[in-house]
DOVO-970490 format. One record per residue (C-alpha): x, y, z. Coordinates in steps of 0.001 Angstrom, whole numbers, plus 500000, padded with zeros to 6 digits. Last residue first. Layout:
{u:X, v:Y, w:Z};
...
This chain:
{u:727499, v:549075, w:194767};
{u:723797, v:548952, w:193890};
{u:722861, v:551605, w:191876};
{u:719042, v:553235, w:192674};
{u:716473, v:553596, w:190361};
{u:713270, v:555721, w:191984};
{u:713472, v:559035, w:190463};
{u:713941, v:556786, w:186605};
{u:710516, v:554822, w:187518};
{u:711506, v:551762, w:186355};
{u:710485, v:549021, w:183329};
{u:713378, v:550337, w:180796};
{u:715475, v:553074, w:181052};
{u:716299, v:554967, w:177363};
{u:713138, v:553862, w:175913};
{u:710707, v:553978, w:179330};
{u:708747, v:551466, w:180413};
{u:705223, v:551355, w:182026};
{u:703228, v:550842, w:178476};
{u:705785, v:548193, w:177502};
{u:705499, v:546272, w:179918};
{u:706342, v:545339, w:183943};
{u:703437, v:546193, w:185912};
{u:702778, v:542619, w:187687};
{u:706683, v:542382, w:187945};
{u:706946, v:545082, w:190457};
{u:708528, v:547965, w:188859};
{u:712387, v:548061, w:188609};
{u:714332, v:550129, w:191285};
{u:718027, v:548824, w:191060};
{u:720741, v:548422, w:188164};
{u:723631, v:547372, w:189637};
{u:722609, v:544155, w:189154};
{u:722524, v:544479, w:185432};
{u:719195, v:545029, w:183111};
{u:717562, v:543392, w:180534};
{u:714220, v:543791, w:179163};
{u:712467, v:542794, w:176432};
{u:709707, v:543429, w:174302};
{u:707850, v:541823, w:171623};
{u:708249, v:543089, w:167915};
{u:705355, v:544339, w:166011};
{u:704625, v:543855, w:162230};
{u:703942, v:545777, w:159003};
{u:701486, v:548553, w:158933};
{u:700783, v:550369, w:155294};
{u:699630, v:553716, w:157108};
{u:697385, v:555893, w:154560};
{u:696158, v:552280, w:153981};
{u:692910, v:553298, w:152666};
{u:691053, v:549591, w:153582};
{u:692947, v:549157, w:156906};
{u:692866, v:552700, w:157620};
{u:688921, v:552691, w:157357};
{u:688471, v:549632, w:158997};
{u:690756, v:551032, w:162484};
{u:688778, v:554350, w:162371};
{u:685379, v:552009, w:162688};
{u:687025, v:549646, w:165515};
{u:687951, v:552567, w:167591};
{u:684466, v:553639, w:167189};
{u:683236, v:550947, w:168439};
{u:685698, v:550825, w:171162};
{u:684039, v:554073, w:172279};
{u:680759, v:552294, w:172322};
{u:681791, v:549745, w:174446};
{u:683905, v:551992, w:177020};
{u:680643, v:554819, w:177540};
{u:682379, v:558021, w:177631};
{u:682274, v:559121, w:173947};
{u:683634, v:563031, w:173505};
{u:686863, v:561935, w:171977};
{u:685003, v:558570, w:170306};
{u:683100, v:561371, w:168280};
{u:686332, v:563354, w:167903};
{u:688346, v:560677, w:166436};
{u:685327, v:559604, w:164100};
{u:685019, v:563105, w:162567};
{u:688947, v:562657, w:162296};
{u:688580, v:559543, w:160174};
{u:685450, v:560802, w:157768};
{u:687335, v:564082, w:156946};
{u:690594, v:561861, w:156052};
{u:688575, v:559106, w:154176};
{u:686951, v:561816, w:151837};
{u:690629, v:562504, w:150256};
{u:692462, v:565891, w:149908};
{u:692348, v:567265, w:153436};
{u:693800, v:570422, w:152689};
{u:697629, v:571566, w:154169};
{u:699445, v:569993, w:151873};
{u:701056, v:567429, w:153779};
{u:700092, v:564347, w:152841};
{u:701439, v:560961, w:153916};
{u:702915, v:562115, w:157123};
{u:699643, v:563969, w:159317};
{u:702738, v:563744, w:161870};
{u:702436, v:567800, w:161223};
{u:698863, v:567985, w:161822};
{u:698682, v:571465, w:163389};
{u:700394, v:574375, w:162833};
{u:702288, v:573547, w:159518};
{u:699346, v:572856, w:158604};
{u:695799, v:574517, w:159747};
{u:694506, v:571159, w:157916};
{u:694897, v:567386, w:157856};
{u:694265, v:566276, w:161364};
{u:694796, v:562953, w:161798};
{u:698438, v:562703, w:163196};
{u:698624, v:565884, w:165583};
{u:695401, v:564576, w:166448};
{u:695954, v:561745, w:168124};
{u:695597, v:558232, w:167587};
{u:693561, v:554941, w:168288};
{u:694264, v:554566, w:171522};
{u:691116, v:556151, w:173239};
{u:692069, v:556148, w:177151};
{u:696007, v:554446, w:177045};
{u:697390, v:557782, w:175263};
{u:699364, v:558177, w:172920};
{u:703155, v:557818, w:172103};
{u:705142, v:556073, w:169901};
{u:705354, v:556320, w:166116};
{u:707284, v:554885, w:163257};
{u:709183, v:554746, w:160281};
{u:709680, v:553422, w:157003};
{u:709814, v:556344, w:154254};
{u:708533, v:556124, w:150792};
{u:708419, v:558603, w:148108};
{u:710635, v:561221, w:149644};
{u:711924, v:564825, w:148668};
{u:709521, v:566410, w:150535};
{u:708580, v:569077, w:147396};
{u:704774, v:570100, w:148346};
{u:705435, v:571060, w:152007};
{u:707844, v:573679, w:151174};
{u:707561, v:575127, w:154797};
{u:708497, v:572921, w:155971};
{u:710162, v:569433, w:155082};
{u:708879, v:567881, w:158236};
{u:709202, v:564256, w:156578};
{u:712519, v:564967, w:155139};
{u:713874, v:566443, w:158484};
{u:712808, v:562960, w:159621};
{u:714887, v:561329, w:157263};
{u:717864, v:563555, w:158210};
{u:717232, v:563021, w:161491};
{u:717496, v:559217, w:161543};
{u:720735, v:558740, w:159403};
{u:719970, v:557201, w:156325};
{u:719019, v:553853, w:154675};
{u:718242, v:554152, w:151184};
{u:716025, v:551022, w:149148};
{u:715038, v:551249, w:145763};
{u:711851, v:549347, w:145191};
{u:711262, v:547626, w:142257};
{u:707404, v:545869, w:141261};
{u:707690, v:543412, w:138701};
{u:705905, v:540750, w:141152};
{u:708864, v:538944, w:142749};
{u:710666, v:542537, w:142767};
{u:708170, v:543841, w:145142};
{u:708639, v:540324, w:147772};
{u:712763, v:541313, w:147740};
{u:712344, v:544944, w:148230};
{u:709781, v:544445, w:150645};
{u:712001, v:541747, w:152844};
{u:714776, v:544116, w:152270};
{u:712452, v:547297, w:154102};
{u:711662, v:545128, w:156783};
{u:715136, v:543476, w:157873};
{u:716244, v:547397, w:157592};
{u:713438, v:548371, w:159582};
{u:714717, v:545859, w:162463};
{u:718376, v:547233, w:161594};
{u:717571, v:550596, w:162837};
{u:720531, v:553101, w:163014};
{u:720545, v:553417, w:159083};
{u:717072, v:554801, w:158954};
{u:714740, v:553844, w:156610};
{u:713850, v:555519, w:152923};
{u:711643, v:553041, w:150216};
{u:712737, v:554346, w:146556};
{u:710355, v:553993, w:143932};
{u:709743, v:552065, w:140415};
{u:706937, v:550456, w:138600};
{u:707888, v:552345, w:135747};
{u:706220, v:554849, w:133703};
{u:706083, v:554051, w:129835};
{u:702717, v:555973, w:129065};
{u:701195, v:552555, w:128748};
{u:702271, v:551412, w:132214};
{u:705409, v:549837, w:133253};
{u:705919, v:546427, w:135516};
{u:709838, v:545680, w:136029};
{u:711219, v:542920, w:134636};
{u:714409, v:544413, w:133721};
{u:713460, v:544258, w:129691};
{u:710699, v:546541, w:131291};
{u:707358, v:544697, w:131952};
{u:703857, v:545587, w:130453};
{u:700839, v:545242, w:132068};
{u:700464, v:548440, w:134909};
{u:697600, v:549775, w:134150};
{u:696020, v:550685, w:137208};
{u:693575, v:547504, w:137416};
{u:696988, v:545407, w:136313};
{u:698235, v:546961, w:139413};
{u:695136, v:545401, w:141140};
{u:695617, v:541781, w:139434};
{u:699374, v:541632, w:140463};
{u:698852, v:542693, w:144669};
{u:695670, v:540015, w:144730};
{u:698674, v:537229, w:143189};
{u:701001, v:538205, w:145423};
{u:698332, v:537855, w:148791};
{u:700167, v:539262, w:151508};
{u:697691, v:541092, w:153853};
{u:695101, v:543223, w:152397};
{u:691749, v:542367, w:154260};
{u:693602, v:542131, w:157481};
{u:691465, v:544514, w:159848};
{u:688707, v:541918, w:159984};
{u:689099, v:542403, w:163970};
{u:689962, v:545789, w:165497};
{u:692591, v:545603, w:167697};
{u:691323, v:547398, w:170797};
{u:691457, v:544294, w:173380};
{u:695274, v:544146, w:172408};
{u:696592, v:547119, w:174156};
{u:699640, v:545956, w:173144};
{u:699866, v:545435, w:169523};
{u:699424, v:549232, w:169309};
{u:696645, v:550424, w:167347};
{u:697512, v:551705, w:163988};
{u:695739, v:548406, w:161917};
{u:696911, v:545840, w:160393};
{u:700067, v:544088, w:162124};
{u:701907, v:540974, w:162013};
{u:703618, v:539283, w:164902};
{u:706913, v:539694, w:167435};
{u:709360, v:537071, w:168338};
{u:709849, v:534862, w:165339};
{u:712920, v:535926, w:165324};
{u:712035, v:539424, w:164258};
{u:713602, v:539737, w:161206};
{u:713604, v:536405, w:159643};
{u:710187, v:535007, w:161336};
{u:708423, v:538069, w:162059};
{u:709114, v:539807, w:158940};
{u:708636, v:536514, w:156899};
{u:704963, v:536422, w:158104};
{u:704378, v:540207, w:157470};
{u:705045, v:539502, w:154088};
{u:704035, v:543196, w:152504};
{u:703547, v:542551, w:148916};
{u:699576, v:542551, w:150019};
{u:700043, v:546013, w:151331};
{u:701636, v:547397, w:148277};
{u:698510, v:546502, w:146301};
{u:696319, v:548369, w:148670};
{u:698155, v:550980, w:148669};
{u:698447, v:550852, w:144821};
{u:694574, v:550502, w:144671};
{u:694225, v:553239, w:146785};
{u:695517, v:555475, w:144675};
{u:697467, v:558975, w:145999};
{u:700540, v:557108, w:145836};
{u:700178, v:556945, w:141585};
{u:699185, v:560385, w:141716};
{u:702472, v:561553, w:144277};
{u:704438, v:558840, w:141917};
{u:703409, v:560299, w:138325};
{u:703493, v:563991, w:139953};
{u:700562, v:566125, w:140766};
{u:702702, v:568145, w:143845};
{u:699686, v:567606, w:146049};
{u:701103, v:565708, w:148588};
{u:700423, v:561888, w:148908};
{u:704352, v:560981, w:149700};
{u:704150, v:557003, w:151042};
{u:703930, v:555894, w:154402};
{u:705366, v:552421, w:155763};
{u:704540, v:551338, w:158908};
{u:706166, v:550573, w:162349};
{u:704193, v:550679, w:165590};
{u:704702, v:551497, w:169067};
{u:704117, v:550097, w:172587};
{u:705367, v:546535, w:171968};
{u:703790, v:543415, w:172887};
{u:704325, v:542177, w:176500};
{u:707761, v:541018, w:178727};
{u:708411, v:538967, w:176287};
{u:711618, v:538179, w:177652};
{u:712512, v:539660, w:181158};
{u:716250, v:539599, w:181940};
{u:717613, v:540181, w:185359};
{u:721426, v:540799, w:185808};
{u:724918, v:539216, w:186246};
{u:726834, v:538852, w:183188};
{u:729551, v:536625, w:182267};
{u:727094, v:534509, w:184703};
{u:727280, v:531388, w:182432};
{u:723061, v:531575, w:182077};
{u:723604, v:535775, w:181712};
{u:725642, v:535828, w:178963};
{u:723611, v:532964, w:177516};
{u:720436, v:534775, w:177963};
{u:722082, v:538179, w:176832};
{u:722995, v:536233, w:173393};
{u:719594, v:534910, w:172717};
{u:718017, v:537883, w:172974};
{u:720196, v:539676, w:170524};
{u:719450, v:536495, w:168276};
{u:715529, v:536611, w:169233};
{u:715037, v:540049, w:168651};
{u:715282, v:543575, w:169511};
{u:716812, v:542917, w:173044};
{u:715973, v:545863, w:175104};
{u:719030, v:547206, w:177271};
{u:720029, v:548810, w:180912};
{u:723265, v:549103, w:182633};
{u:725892, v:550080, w:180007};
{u:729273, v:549087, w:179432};
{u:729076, v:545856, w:180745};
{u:730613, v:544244, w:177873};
{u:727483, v:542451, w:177375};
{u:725655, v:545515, w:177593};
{u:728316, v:547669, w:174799};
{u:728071, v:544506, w:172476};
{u:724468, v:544554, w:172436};
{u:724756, v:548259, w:171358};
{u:726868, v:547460, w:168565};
{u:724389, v:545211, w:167131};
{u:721992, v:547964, w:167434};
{u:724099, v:550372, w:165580};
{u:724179, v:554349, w:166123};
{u:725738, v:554112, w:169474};
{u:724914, v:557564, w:171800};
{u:725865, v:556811, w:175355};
{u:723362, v:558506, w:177506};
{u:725174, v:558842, w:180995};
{u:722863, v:559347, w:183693};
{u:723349, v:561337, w:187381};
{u:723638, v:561649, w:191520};
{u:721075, v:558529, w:191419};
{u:718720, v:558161, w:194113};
{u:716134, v:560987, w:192540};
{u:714257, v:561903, w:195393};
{u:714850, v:563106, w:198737};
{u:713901, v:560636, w:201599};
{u:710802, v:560998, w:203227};
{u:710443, v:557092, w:204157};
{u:707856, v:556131, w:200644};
{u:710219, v:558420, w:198692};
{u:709888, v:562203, w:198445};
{u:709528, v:564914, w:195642};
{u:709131, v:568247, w:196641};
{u:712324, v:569227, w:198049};
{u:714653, v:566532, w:196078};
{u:714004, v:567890, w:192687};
{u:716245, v:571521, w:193909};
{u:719587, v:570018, w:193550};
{u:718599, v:568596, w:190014};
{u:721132, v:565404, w:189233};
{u:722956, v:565408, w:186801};
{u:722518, v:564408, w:182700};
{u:725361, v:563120, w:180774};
{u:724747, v:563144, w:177029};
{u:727142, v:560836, w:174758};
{u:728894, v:560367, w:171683};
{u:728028, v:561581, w:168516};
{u:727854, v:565121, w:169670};
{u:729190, v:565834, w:173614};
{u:726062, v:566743, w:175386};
{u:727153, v:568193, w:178941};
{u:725933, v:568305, w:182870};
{u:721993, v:568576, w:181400};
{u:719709, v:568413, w:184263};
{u:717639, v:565544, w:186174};
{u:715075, v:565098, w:188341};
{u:713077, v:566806, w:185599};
{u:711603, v:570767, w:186086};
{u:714095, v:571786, w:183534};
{u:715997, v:575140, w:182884};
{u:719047, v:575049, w:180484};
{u:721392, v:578247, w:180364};
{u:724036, v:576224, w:182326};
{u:723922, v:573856, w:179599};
{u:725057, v:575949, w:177221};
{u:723512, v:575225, w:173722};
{u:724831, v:573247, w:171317};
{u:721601, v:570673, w:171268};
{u:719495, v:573886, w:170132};
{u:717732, v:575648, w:173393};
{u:716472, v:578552, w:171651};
{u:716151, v:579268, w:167628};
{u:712224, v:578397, w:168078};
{u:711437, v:581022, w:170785};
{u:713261, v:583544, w:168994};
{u:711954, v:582627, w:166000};
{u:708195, v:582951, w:167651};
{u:708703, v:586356, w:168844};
{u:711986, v:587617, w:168893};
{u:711599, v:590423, w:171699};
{u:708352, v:589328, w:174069};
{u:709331, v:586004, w:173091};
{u:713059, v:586014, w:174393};
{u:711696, v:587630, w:177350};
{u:709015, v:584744, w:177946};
{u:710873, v:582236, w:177435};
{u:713527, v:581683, w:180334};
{u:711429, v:584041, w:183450};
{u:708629, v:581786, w:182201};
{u:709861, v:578545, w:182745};
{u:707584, v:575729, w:180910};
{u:704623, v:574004, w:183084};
{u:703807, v:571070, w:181465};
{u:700184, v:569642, w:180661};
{u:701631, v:565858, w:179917};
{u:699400, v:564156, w:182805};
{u:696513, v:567063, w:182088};
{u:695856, v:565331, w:178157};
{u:695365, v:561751, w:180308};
{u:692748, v:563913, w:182630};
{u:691282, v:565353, w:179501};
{u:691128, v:562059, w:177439};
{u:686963, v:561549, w:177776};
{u:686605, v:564866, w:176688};
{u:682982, v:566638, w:177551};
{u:683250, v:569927, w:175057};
{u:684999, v:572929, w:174791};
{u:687409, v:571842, w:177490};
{u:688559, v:574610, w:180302};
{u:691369, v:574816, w:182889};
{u:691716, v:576937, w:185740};
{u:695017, v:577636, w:187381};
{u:695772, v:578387, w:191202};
{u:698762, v:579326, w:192797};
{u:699575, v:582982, w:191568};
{u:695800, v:583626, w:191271};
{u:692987, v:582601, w:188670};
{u:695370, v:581901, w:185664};
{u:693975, v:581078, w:182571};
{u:693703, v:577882, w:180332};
{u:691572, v:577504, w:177488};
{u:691291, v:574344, w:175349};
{u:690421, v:575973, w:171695};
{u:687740, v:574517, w:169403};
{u:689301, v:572846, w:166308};
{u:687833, v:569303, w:166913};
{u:689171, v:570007, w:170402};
{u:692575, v:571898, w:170750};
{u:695300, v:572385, w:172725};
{u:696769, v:568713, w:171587};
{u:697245, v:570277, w:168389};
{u:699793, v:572663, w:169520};
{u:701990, v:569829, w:170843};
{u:704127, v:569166, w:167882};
{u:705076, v:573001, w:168533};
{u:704380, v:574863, w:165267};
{u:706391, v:578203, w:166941};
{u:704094, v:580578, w:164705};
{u:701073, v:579192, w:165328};
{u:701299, v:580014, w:168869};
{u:699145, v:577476, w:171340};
{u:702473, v:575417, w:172452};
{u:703680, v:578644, w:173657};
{u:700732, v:580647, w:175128};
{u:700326, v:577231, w:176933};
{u:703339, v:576784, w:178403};
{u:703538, v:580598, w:179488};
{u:700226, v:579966, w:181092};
{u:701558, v:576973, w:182226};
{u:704990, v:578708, w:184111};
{u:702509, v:581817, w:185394};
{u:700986, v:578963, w:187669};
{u:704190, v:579090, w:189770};
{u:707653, v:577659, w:189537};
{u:709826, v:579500, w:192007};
{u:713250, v:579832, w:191079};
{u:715829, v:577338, w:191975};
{u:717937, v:577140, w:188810};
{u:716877, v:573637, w:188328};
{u:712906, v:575077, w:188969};
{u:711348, v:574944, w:191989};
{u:708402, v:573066, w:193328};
{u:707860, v:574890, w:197124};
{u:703578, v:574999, w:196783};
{u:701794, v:572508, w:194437};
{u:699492, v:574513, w:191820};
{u:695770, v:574553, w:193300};
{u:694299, v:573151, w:190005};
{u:690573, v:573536, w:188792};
{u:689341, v:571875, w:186207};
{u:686489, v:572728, w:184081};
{u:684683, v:570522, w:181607};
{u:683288, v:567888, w:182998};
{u:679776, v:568696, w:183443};
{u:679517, v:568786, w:186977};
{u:682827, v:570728, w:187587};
{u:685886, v:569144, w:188010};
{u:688522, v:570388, w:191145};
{u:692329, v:569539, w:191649};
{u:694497, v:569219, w:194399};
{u:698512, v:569277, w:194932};
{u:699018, v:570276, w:191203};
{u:702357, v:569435, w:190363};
{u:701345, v:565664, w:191201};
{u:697754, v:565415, w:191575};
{u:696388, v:561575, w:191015};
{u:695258, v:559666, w:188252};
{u:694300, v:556140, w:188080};
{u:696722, v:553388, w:186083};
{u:696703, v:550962, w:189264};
{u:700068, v:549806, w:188592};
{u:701429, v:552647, w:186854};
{u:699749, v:555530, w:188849};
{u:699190, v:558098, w:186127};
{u:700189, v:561435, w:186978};
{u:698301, v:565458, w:186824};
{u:699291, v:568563, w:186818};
{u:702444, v:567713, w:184323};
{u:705368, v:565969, w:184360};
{u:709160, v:566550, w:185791};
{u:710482, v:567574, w:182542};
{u:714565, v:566535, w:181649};
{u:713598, v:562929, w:179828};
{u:710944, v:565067, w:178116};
{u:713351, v:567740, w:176831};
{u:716317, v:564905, w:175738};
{u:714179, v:563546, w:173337};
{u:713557, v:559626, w:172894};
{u:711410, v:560129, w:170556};
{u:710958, v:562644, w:168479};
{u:709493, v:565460, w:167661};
{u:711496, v:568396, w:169483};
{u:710226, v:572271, w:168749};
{u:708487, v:573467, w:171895};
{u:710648, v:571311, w:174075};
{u:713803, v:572916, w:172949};
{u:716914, v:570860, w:173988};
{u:717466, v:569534, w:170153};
{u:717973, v:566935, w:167764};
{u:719645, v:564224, w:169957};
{u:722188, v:562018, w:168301};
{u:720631, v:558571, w:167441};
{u:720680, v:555155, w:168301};
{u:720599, v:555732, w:172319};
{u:722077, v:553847, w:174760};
{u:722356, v:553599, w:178790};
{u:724605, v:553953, w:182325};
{u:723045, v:555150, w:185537};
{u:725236, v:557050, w:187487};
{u:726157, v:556717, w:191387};
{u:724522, v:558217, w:194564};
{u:722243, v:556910, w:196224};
{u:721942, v:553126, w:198484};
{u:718504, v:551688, w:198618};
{u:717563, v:548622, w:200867};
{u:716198, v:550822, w:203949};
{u:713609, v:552670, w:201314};
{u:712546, v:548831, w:200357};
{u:712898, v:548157, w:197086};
{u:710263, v:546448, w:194161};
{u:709382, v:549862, w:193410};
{u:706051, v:552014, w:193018};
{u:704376, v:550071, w:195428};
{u:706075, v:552209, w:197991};
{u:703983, v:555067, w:196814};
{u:706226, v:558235, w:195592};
{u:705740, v:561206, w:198191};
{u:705008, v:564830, w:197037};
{u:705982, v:567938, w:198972};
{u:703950, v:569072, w:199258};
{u:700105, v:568041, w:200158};
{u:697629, v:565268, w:199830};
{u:694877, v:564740, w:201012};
{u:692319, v:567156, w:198770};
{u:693456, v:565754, w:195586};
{u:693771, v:561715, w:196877};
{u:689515, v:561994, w:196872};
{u:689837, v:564046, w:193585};
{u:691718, v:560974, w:191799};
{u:689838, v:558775, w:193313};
{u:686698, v:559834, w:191940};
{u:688327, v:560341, w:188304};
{u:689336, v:557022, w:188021};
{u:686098, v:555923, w:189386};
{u:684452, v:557774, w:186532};
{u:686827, v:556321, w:183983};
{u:685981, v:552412, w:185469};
{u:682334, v:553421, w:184607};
C-alpha cells in the first residue's frame, strides 16, 4: 500500500512540474536569504580513485557517481517518495510494467551540449554489453529477462520490465543518461575496449563529460581531486527562490590513506566534513568541539550504519585443499563461531556499533531477520565441527592438521587504509589461534585487494583465501541484495560482487535457492510477505555463511561552521548521507564566510 501511494504521488508531481527543476525548501535546514555561494568544500577519502569511467568503476566512493546528476527519477529524502527529476513527467501502465518518460527540456551536459533521450539509450546499450562487464549490467535484467528501453522521439523514452518489479521506480533513480556524442564514436570504432580503456584516473579533465553539479578541475595521485563547479548545472536545477544551483564554486577531495590521520586533518581544520569511526575518534571531536578549538555540529549516533563488513572466503572451482576446505559449510560455520562479535564492538568499535548475522544493513532494522545468530561465537561449537572435518591433530605449533597433514592455516586480506577491519581481522587472528586454528593476516592497499577479488578473466586463480571487506549500496524497497551479488552465472557479465565463487556456475544448491527467492520478493508487492521472503534469504546465509558477517559501527557526523546545508535533523542517517559529504544534499551546501 505505502508503494502504491508512492507511486501516485509521484505521477501527480509528474504532470506539474516543469524545467527547470526546483529543490524543496525542506530539503535544507537554510533559508534561500541565509545562503552565501561561492567557496570550496573541503573532505577525505582513504583511497586513491580507480577510475573516471562509470561503466567500469566498483567502488565506493567513485569519482563517476559523485560527478552524475541522477537518473529519471529521485527519492525525496524526508518523505522517501519519488518524483521526476531528468524526466519532467512520467507515465505507468496498468500493469506496471511500462514507463513512459518525457525527458526534461534545457539539461545540458558540462560541455553544454544537449542531453536528450539518445544519452540513455547510449547508457543502456552500454551497461547492457557483455563485453564492457559494467557492475551495472545486472541491474538491466530480471531473473535473466532483459529490461528494454527504446527511444519513442528525441524527448521521450519508454521503458519496459519483463515482469511486475516492486524496485523499478528505485532501479529508475540510478537510470543515467551517459553522453553519447563521448561514447558512442569510441564504440562504434573500439568496441567494448575502447569503451573500457576510456576515462582512466589520468585522463584529461577537459575530455570529461558529467551531468553532476560538479566537474573534474584536476586529480593529482595520492593527494587530492578538486572538482568545479558545472557552468551549465545551474539552468535546470533551482533552489526553493530560483536561484542557480550548486552554492559552492567547487570540492577538494583530500586523499589520506589513514583514519587516524584523517581525524587529525578535521581537528586541524583542514577539512570541513568527517565521520568518527569510533568512540576514541569520537571522543576527540567532542572535546575539540566542548573547548571550542573547533567550532561545528557533531551528531553521534546519528543511526546504524548503511553498509556491512564480512568476511568471504575463495569458493572457486580450482579443487584445491583450501578452495575444498572453503567450499564446506562446516568450516563456515566453524569460522563464524571464532568470530567474537562482542569484542569487535567493545575493542574496536568502542562499544559503539553491534554484532551482525545476516546481509541486511543494521539500519533498516525492521528487516533483520530474527534467529539469524545460530553460529555466533561459541569456541567450543567452532572445535567439535573441525573435529567433524578431520581436523584432530595439532602441529608442534599448535595448529589443528588433518590426517593427510594439511594445516589449519590461511591468510585473512584487509585493507591497510581501514583500521576498523584491521581491529576485526586481529580479533580473528587472536580468537583462531585460541582453538588451533592460524590465520595469517595482510593488510594492503584497497585496490589492489579489490583487483584480487575481480581477478578476470582468470577467475579460477584469485590469489586470495580470505578477504575482509564490504558493501554499500542497495536499495531501501527489498534490502536484502542485488543481483550483481547473487547471481552466480553469465560471469564476468553479471555477478561480479558474486565474491566467494567466481566460476561462472552456481556450484552449491543454496545459490539457486537464494536468487529464486530474490526474484520472488522482486515481483512481491504486498510489504508482509515480501519481508518474508527477506527473512527466508536472510536464514539461508546465516546457515551457509557465503558472507561470515561481523559487526556494524554507528554513525557520526561532524561538520564545521563553515559547513552549511545539512538535512533537517528528522532525516539525518545513514541512508540520507553521503561518504565523502555527510547528511547534505551536496547542490544545496553552502560555506559560510
Amino acid at each position: 500500500m505505502k508503494k502504491a501511494l508512492f507511486v501516485a504521488m509521484a505521477m501527480t508531481l509528474g504532470s506539474s512540474l516543469a524545467a527547470p527543476f526546483v529543490y524543496p525548501a525542506a530539503w535544507t535546514t537554510n533559508k534561500p536569504g541565509d545562503v552565501q555561494t561561492g567557496g570550496t568544500l573541503r573532505t577525505v577519502n582513504l583511497q586513491d580513485f580507480k577510475t573516471l569511467n562509470p561503466f567500469v568503476s566498483k567502488e565506493s566512493p567513485n569519482l563517476p557517481a559523485y560527478m552524475t546528476a541522477g537518473g529519471l527519477l529521485g527519492q525525496d529524502p524526508i518523505t522517501d517518495e519519488y518524483y521526476p527529476y531528468m524526466a519532467s513527467s512520467y507515465t505507468q501502465s496498468a500493469d506496471k510494467k511500462t514507463f513512459t518518460f518525457n525527458v526534461r527540456p534545457g539539461m545540458k551536459w558540462s560541455d553544454g551540449k544537449p542531453i536528450t533521450a539518445d544519452d540513455w539509450i547510449t547508457s543502456y546499450t552500454l551497461y547492457t554489453n557483455k563485453d564492457i562487464g559494467s557492475n551495472g549490467y545486472d541491474g538491466f535484467f530480471i531473473n535473466d529477462q532483459p529490461i528494454k528501453v527504446s527511444k519513442v522521439d528525441n524527448d521521450t523514452i519508454k521503458v519496459v520490465f519483463p515482469k511486475a518489479d516492486v524496485t523499478a521506480l528505485e532501479f529508475l533513480t540510478g537510470f543515467e543518461p551517459e553522453p553519447t556524442h563521448v561514447f558512442m564514436p569510441v564504440f562504434k570504432s573500439k568496441g567494448a575496449d575502447g569503451i573500457k580503456n576510456m576515462w582512466t584516473i589520468s585522463t584529461d579533465p577537459k575530455d570529461i563529460v558529467v551531468s553532476g553539479s560538479f566537474m573534474l578541475d584536476r586529480y593529482q595521485r595520492g593527494e587530492r581531486a578538486v572538482l568545479k563547479k558545472n557552468p551549465y548545472f545551474g539552468e535546470w536545477n533551482k533552489d526553493s527562490a530560483g536561484k542557480a544551483l550548486p552554492y559552492l564554486d567547487g570540492i577538494q577531495i583530500n586523499v589520506v590513506p589513514d583514519a587516524n590521520a584523517q581525524l587529525t586533518q578535521f581537528l586541524a581544520g583542514n577539512i570541513d566534513v568527517y565521520s568518527p569511526g569510533d568512540r576514541d575518534k569520537l571522543a576527540q571531536v567532542k572535546a575539540a568541539m566542548d573547548s571550542k578549538k573547533i567550532s561545528g555540529v557533531l551528531i553521534p549516533n546519528a543511526s546504524a550504519r548503511a553498509s556491512s563488513d564480512f568476511v568471504v572466503f575463495n569458493m572457486d572451482d580450482s579443487n584445491t585443499f583450501k578452495t575444498k576446505l572453503f567450499s564446506n559449510p562446516k568450516f563456515r560455520q566453524a569460522f563464524s563461531m571464532i568470530v567474537n562479535r562482542d569484542a569487535m564492538v567493545d575493542l574496536t568499535l568502542g562499544g559503539l556499533g553491534q554484532p551482525t548475522y545476516t546481509g541486511v544493513y543494521p539500519v533498516y532494522k525492521d528487516w533483520v531477520a530474527t534467529g539469524v545468530d545460530k553460529y555466533k561465537y561459541n569456541p567450543a561449537g567452532a572445535i567439535k565441527l573441525l573435529n567433524e572435518l578431520g581436523f584432530t591433530k595439532k602441529a608442534p605449533d599448535g595448529v589443528l592438521m588433518d590426517r593427510n597433514g594439511n594445516r589449519l592455516e590461511f591468510t585473512l586480506i584487509t585493507n591497510a587504509e581501514n583500521t576498523r577491519r584491521q581491529g576485526f581481522a586481529k580479533i580473528i587472528q587472536d580468537e583462531a589461534k585460541k582453538i588451533g586454528m592460524k590465520v595469517n593476516t595482510s593488510f594492503i592497499a584497497f585496490n589492489q585487494m579489490t583487483d584480487m577479488l575481480d581477478a578476470k578473466p582468470d577467475f579460477s586463480r584469485r590469489g586470495f583465501d580470505a578477504i575482509l571487506i564490504g558493501l554499500v549500496g542497495g536499495g531501501k524497497v527489498f534490502p536484502v541484495s542485488g543481483p550483481n551479488v547473487i547471481q552466480c552465472t553469465n560471469l564476468p557479465d553479471g555477478g561480479n560482487l558474486h565474491m566467494f565463487n567466481q566460476s561462472n556456475k552456481c556450484r552449491f544448491p543454496f545459490e539457486t535457492q537464494t536468487i529464486n527467492l530474490y526474484w520472488k520478493g522482486r515481483s512481491e508487492f504486498n510489504l508482509a510477505k515480501r519481508k518474508a521472503i527477506a527473512d527466508q534469504i536472510q536464514k539461508v546465509e546465516a546457515e551457509e555463511q557465503p558472507y561470515t558477517q561481523l559487526a556494524a559501527q554507528t554513525v557520526h557526523f561532524a561538520w564545521t561552521d563553515r559547513t552549511q546545508g545539512e538535512l533537517p535533523r528528522a532525516a539525518i542517517n545513514s541512508l540520507n548521507a553521503s561518504t565523502l559529504y555527510g547528511p547534505r544534499m551536496i547542490d544545496l551546501t553552502w560555506i559560510k564566510r
